[in-house]
C-alpha positions as CSV (number, residue, x, y, z in Angstrom):
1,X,0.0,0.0,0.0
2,X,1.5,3.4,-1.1
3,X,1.8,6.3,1.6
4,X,2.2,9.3,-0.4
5,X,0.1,9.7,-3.9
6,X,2.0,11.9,-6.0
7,X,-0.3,14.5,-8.1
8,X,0.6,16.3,-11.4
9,X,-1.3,19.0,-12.0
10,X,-1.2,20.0,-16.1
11,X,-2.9,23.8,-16.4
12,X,-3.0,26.7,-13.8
13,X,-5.5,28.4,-14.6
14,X,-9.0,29.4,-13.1
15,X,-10.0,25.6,-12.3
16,X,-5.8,24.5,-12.2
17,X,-5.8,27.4,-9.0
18,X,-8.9,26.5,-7.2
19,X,-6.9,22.4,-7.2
20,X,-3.9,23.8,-6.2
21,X,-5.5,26.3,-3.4
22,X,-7.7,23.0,-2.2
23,X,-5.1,20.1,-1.8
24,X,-2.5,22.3,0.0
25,X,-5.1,24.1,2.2
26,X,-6.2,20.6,3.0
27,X,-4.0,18.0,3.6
28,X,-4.4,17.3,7.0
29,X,-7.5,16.7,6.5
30,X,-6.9,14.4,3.4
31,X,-4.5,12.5,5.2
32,X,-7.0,11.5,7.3
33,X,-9.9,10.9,5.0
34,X,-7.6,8.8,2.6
35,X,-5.2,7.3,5.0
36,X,-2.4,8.4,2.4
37,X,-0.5,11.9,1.9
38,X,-1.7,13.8,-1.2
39,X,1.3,15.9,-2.7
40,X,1.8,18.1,-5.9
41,X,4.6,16.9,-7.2
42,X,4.5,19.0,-10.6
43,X,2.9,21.4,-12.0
44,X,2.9,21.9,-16.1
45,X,2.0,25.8,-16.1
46,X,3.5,28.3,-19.2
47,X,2.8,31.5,-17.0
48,X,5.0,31.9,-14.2
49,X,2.8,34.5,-12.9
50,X,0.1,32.2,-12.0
51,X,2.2,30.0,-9.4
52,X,3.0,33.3,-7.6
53,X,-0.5,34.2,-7.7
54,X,-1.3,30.9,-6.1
55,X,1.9,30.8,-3.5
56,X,3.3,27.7,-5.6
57,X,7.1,26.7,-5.4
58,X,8.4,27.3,-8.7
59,X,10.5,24.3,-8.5
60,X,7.3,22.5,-9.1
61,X,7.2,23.7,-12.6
62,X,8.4,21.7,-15.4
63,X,6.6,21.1,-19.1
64,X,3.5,18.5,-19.8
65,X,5.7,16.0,-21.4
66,X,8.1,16.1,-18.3
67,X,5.4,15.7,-15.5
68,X,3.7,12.8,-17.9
69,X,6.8,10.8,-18.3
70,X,8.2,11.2,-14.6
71,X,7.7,7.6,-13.1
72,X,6.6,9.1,-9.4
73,X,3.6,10.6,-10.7
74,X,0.4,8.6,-9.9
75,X,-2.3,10.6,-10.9
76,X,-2.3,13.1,-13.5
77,X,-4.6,16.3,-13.5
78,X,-5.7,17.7,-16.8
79,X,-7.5,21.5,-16.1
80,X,-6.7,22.9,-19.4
81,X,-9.7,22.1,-21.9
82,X,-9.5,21.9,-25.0
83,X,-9.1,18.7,-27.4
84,X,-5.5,19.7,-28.4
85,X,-3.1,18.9,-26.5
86,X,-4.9,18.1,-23.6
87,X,-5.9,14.2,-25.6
88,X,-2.8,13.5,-26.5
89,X,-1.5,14.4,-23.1
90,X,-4.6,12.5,-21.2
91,X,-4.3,9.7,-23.9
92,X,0.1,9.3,-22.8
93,X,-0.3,9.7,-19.1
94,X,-2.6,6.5,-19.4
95,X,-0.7,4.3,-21.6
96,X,2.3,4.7,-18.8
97,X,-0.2,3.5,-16.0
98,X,-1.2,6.7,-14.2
99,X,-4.5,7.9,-13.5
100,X,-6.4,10.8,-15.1
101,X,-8.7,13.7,-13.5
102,X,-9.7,15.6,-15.9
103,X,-12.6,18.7,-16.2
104,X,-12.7,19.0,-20.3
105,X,-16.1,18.1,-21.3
106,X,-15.2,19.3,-24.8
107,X,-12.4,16.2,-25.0
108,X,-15.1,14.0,-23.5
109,X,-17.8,14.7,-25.3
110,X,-16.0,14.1,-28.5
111,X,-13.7,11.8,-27.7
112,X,-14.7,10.1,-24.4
113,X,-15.0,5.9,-26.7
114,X,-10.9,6.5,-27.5
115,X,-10.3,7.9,-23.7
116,X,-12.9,5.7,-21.6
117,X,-11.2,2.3,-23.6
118,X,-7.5,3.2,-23.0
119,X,-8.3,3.8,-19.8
120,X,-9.2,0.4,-19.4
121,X,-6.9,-0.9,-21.1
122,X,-4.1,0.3,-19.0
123,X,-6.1,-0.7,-15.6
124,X,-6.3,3.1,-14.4
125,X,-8.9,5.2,-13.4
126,X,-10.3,8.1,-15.4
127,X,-12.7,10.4,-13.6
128,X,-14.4,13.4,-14.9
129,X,-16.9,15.0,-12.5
130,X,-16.5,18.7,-13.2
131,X,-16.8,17.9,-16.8
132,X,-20.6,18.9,-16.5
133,X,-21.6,20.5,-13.4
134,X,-18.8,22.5,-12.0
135,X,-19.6,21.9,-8.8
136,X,-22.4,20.2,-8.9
137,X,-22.4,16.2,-8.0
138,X,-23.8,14.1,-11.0
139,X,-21.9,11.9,-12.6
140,X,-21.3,9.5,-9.7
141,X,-24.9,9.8,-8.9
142,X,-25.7,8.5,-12.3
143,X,-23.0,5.6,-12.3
144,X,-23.4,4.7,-9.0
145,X,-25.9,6.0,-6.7
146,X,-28.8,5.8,-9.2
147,X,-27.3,2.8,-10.8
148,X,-30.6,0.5,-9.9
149,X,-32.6,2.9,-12.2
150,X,-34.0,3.0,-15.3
151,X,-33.2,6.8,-16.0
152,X,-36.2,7.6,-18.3
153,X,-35.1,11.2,-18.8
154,X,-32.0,14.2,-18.0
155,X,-33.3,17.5,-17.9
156,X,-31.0,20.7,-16.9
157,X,-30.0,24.0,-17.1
158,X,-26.0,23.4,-17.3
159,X,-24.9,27.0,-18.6
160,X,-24.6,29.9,-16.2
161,X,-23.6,32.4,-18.6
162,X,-27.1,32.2,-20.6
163,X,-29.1,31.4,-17.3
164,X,-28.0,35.0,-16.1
165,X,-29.0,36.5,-19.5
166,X,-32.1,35.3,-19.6
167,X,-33.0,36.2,-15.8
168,X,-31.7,39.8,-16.2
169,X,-34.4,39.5,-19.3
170,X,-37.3,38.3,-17.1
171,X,-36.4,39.6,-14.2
172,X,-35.8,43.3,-15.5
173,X,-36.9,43.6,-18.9
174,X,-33.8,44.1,-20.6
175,X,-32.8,43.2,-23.8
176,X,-30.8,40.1,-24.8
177,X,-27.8,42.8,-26.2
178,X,-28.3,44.4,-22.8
179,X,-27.9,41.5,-20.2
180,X,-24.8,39.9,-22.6
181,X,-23.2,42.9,-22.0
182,X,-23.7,42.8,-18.3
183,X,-23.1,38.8,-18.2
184,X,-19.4,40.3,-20.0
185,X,-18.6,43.0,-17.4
186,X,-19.1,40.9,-14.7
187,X,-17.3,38.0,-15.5
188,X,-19.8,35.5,-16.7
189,X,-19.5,35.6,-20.3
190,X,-16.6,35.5,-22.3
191,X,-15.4,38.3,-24.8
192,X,-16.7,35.7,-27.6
193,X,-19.1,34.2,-25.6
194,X,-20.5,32.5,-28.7
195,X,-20.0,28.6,-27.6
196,X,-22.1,29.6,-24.6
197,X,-24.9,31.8,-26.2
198,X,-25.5,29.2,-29.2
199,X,-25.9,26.1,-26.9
200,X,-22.5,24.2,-27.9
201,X,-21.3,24.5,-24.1
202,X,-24.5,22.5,-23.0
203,X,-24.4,20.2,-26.3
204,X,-21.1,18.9,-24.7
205,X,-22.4,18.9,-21.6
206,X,-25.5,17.1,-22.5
207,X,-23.6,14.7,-24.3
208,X,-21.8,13.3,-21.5
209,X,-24.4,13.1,-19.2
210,X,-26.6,11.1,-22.1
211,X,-23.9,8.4,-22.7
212,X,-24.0,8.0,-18.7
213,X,-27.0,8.2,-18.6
214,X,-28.6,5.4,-21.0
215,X,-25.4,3.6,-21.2
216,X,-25.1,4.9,-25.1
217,X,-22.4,6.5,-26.6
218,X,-23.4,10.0,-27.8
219,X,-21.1,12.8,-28.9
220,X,-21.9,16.7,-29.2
221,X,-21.9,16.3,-33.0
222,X,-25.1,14.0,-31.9
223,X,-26.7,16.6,-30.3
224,X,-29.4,19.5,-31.6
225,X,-28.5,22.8,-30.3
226,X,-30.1,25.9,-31.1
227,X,-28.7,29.4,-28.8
228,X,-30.8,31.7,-26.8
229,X,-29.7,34.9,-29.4
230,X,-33.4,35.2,-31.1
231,X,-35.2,35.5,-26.9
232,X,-36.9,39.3,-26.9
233,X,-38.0,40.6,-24.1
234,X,-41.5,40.3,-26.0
235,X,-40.9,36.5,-25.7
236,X,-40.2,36.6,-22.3
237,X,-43.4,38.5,-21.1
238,X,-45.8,36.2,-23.3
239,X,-44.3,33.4,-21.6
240,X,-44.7,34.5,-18.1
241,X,-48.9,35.6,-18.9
242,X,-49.4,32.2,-19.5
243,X,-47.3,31.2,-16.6
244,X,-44.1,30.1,-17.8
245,X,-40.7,30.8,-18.0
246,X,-37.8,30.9,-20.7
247,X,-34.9,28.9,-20.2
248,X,-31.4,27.2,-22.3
249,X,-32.4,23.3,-21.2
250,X,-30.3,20.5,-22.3
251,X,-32.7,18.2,-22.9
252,X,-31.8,13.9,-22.8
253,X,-34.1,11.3,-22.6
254,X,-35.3,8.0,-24.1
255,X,-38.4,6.6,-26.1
256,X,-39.4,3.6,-27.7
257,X,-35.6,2.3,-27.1
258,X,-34.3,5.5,-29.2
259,X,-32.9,8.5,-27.8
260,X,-33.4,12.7,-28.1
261,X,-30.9,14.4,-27.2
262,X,-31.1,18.1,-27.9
263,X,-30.1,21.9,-26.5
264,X,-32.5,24.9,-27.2
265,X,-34.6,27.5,-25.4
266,X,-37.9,26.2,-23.7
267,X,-41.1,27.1,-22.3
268,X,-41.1,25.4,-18.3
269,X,-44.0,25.6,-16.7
270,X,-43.3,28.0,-13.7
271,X,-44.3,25.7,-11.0
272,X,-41.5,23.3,-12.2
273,X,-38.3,23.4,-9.6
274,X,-36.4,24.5,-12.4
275,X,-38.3,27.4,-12.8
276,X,-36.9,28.8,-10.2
277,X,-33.5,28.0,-10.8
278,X,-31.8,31.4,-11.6
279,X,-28.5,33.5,-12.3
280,X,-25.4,31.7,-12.8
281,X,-26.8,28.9,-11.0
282,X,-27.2,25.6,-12.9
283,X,-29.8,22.7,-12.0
284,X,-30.0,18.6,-13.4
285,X,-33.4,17.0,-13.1
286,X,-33.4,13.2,-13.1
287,X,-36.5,11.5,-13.6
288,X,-36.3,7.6,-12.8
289,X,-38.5,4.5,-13.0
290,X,-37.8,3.7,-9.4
291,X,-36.3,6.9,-7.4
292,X,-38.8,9.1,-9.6
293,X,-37.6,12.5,-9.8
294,X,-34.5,14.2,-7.9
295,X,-32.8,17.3,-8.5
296,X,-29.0,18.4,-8.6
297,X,-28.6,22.2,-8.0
298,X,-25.9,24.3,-7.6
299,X,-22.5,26.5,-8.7
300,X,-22.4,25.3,-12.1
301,X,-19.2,26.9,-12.7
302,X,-16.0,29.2,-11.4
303,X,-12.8,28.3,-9.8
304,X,-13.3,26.9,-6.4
305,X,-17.2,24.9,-7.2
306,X,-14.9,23.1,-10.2
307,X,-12.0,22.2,-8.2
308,X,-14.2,20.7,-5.4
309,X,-15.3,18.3,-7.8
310,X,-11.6,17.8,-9.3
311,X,-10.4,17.1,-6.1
312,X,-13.2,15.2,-5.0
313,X,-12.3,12.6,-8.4
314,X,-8.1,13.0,-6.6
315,X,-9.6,11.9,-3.5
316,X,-11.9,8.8,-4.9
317,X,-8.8,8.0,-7.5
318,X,-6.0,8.1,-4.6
319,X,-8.5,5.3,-2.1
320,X,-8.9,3.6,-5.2
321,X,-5.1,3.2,-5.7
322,X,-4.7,2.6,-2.0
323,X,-6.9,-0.4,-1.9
324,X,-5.9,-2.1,-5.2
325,X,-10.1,-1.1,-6.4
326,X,-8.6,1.1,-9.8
327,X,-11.0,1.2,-12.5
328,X,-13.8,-0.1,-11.0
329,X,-16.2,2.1,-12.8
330,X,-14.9,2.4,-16.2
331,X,-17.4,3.1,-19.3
332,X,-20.6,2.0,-19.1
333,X,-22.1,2.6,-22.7
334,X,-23.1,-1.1,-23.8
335,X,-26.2,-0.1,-25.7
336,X,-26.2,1.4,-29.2
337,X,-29.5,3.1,-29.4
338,X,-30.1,5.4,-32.5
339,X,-30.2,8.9,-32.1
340,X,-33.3,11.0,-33.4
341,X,-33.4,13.3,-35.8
342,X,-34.9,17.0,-34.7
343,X,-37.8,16.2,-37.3
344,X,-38.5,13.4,-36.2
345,X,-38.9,14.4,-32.0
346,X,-42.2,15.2,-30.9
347,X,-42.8,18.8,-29.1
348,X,-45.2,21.5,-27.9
349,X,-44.4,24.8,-29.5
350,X,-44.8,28.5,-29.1
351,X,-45.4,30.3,-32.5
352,X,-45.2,34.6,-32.6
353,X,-46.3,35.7,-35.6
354,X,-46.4,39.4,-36.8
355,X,-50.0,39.6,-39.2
356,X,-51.7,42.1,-41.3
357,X,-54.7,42.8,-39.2
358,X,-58.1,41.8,-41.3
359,X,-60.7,39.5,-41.3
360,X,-59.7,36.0,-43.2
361,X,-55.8,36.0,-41.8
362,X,-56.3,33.7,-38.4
363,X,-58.3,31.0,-40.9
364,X,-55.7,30.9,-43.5
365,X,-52.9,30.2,-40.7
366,X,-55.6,27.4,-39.0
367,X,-56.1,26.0,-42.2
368,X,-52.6,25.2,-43.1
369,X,-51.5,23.7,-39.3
370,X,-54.6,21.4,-39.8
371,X,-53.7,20.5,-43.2
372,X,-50.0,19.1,-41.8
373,X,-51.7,17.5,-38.8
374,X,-50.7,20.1,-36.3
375,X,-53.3,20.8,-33.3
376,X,-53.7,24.1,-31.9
377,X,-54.2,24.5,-28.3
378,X,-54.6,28.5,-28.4
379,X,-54.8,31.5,-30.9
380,X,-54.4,34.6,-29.0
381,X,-54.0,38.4,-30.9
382,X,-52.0,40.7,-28.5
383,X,-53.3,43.8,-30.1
384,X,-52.9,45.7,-33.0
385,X,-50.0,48.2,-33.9
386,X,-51.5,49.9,-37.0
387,X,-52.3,47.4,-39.7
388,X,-50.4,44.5,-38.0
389,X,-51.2,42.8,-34.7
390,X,-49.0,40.2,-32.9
391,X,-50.9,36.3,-33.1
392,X,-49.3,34.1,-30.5
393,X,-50.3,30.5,-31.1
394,X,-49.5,27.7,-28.6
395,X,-49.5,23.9,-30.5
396,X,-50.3,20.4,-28.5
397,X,-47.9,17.9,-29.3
398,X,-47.0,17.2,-32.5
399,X,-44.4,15.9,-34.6
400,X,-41.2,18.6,-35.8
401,X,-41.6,17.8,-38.8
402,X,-44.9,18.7,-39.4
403,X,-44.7,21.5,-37.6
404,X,-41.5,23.1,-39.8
405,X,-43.6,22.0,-43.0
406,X,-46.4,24.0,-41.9
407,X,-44.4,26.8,-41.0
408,X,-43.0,27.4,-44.6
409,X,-46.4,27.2,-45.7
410,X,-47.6,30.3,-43.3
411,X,-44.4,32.1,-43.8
412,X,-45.3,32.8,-47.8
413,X,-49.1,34.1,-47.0
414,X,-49.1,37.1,-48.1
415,X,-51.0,38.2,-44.6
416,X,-47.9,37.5,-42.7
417,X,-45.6,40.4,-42.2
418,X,-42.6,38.2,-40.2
419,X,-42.4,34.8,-38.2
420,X,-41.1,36.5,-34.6
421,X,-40.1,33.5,-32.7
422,X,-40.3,29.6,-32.4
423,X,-40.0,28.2,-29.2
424,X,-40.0,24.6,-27.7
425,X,-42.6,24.6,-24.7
426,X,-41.0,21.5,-22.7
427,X,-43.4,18.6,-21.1
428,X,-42.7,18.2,-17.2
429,X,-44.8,15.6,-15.0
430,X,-45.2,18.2,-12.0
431,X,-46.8,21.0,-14.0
C-alpha cells in the first residue's frame, strides 16, 4: 500500500488554482480521510505569474511532457480544456499507468470511446466530475448512486452564462444585447461568448451526461442545439402571462428504445423546480423509474465549485489506488441506441407571428396547421399596432416535422408580415 500519492497537476488556470488552493489548504485533513498523503509533485503551467498568484514553489514547474513521463507521478490532473493537446497528453499519461482527472467536457464529449477504452486498457482510473456540473455532483450519482434505475429522462439548465441572461431579461426587462453585456462585465460571459450563447457549451455537456446516462455513446456532433440569441424581451413577457418561463435546457431522454438528445430554449411551466433556478446557478433533473424525480442544484461553474469536484475525483482515485479497487467504474455505454433526428422528435411549441390585421388571416394560418396534422391549443391576438397585430399560437404535441412543414407554408401568406419566434414549450410531469 502506497503512503504518499503523487499529483501532477497540467494547467493553472482558473479551475488548475482553485486544485492547487484545495489540496494544500487541505492535507491534514486528506490524510485522514484517505489514510495516504496527497502531494503536488509538478505542475505543467507556461505563465510563471500564476504559481505566484497561487503561492506555488516554482520548483514544481516543469513542461507536460516532463510531469507525464516522470515515473513518481500517480495521478495526472488535466484542467486545461481543449481537445489539443490536452488528448494526446490525457491519452500518454494512461498508456504509462497513471490515472487521469480531468474537467474537459469538450475532449469527453468528443472523444470520451478513444479515452474511456484506454483507460481500461491500462487498468487506471479516469474520472471526470466537473466535466458537467462544476460543482455540482452528477456523474457519480448517475454511475453509482442511481445505478438500480431505469433513467427515463435528464433535464437541466447546465450554462450559467445564458441562465443569467435570460434572468436579467425576465427579471428586469432588458434586452438580450443588454444582459450579454452585463453577463461580459461581470465576468460571466466570455469576450466571444459565442459557444455559450448558441448552446454548444450544453451540447457537450449534454452529451456526456446522455452516454451515462442510458449507457449509449453519444457525442456533441449528436446533439441539436439551437442558442438563446433570437429570446426578446417580448418573448419573455408572453411566456410568463401564460405562466411560464424561458430557459437554455439541455434536454436527454429515451423513447421507444431511441434517444433525443437536444439543447434549445424552452417554455417550463413555472411551477416546475427548475423554474426557479436562476443566475449563474445551474440545476439537473433526473427522472427515474424507481427513485422518480431528484434534483441536482448548484455553482455550475467558477474556480473553487470546479476544483471541489476535481479534487473530490483526486480523493476517490487516490482510495482507489490505495486499496488495489482502480477502475472499477470504467465506461458503461453497452447499448447502441439510435439517435433521433430533430424532425422526427415530438414537441409542444410556441409560434409569434407578426400579421396584417383583417378578417380572413387567423383561418388561413388554421387551415394550413390542420392540413399538416398540427393541433392548436390557443390563438391569441395581443393587439394591434397599426395594420399589424402580434398572433401568439400555442400547439399540442406534434411531430417537428410537421410543424416546420407547416411553417414554410404560413411564412409565404401574403397576410404574414414576419415569423417572430419559435420556441419549444418542454413537457414536465409536476406541471
Amino acid at each position: 500500500m502506497k503512503d504518499v500519492i503523487n499529483i501532477g497537476l497540467i494547467g493553472l488556470g482558473t479551475v488548475g488554482s482553485g486544485v492547487y488552493k484545495i489540496l494544500t489548504a487541505h492535507k491534514k485533513d486528506f490524510r485522514r480521510k484517505t489514510g495516504v498523503d496527497l502531494v503536488v509533485k509538478a505542475i505543467a503551467e507556461r505563465n510563471l505569474a500564476r504559481a505566484d498568484m497561487v503561492g506555488a514553489d516554482r520548483e514544481l514547474i516543469t513542461d507536460a511532457e516532463a510531469l507525464i513521463e516522470d515515473p513518481d507521478i500517480d495521478i495526472v490532473v488535466e484542467v486545461i480544456g481543449g481537445t489539443e493537446p490536452a488528448r494526446s497528453f490525457i491519452l500518454k499519461a494512461m498508456k504509462r499507468g497513471k490515472h487521469v482527472v480531468t474537467a474537459n467536457k469538450e475532449l469527453l464529449s468528443s472523444h470520451g470511446k478513444e479515452i474511456l477504452e484506454t483507460a481500461e486498457e491500462n487498468g487506471v482510473d479516469i474520472l471526470f466530475e466537473a466535466s458537467v456540473g462544476g460543482g455540482i455532483p452528477i456523474i457519480l450519482p448517475l454511475k453509482e448512486c442511481l445505478v438500480s434505475n431505469k433513467i427515463l429522462k435528464v433535464m437541466g439548465i447546465v450554462n450559467g452564462t445564458t441562465n443569467f441572461i435570460l434572468t436579467k431579461m425576465s427579471e428586469e426587462g432588458c434586452s438580450f444585447e443588454e444582459a450579454l453585456k452585463e453577463a461580459q462585465e461581470k465576468g460571466y460571459a466570455e469576450r466571444d461568448p459565442s459557444a455559450d450563447i448558441e448552446g454548444r457549451d450544453a451540447a457537450a455537456k449534454i452529451a456526456i451526461l446522455a452516454s451515462i446516462a442510458f449507457n449509449s455513446r453519444v457525442t456533441s456532433s449528436d446533439v441539436f442545439v439551437e442558442g438563446i440569441s433570437k429570446i426578446t424581451a417580448k418573448d419573455i413577457l408572453y411566456a410568463k402571462e401564460m405562466d411560464y418561463v424561458i430557459k437554455l435546457l439541455a434536454v436527454a431522454k429515451e423513447v421507444d428504445e431511441e434517444l433525443e438528445v437536444r439543447v434549445h430554449p424552452a417554455m417550463v411551466s413555472a411551477k416546475h423546480p427548475l423554474a426557479s433556478v436562476n443566475g449563474v446557478y445551474n440545476a439537473i433533473f433526473v427522472e427515474g423509474d424507481a427513485v422518480g424525480e431528484v434534483m441536482f442544484f448548484g455553482p455550475g461553474a467558477g474556480s473553487m465549485p470546479a476544483a471541489s469536484a476535481v479534487v473530490g475525483d483526486v480523493i476517490e482515485v487516490a482510495r482507489n489506488i490505495k486499496y488495489g479497487s482502480s477502475g472499477k467504474t470504467g465506461c458503461t455505454c453497452f447499448r447502441d441506441l439510435k439517435v433521433k433526428a430533430i424532425e422526427e422528435i415530438n414537441s409542444k411549441y410556441y409560434l409569434l407571428l407578426k400579421v396584417v390585421d383583417k378578417p380572413g388571416v387567423l383561418a388561413k394560418i388554421a387551415k394550413i396547421f390542420g392540413d399538416n396534422n398540427v393541433s392548436l391549443a390557443s390563438v391569441i391576438q395581443k393587439g394591434s399596432r397599426g395594420s399589424t397585430a402580434d398572433l401568439m399560437c400555442l400547439t399540442h404535441l406534434v411531430k417537428e416535422k410537421n410543424f416546420q412543414k407547416a411553417l414554410n407554408q404560413i411564412g409565404e401568406l401574403d397576410a404574414i408580415d414576419e415569423i417572430c419566434n419559435v420556441i419549444r414549450v418542454e413537457e414536465c410531469q409536476n406541471e
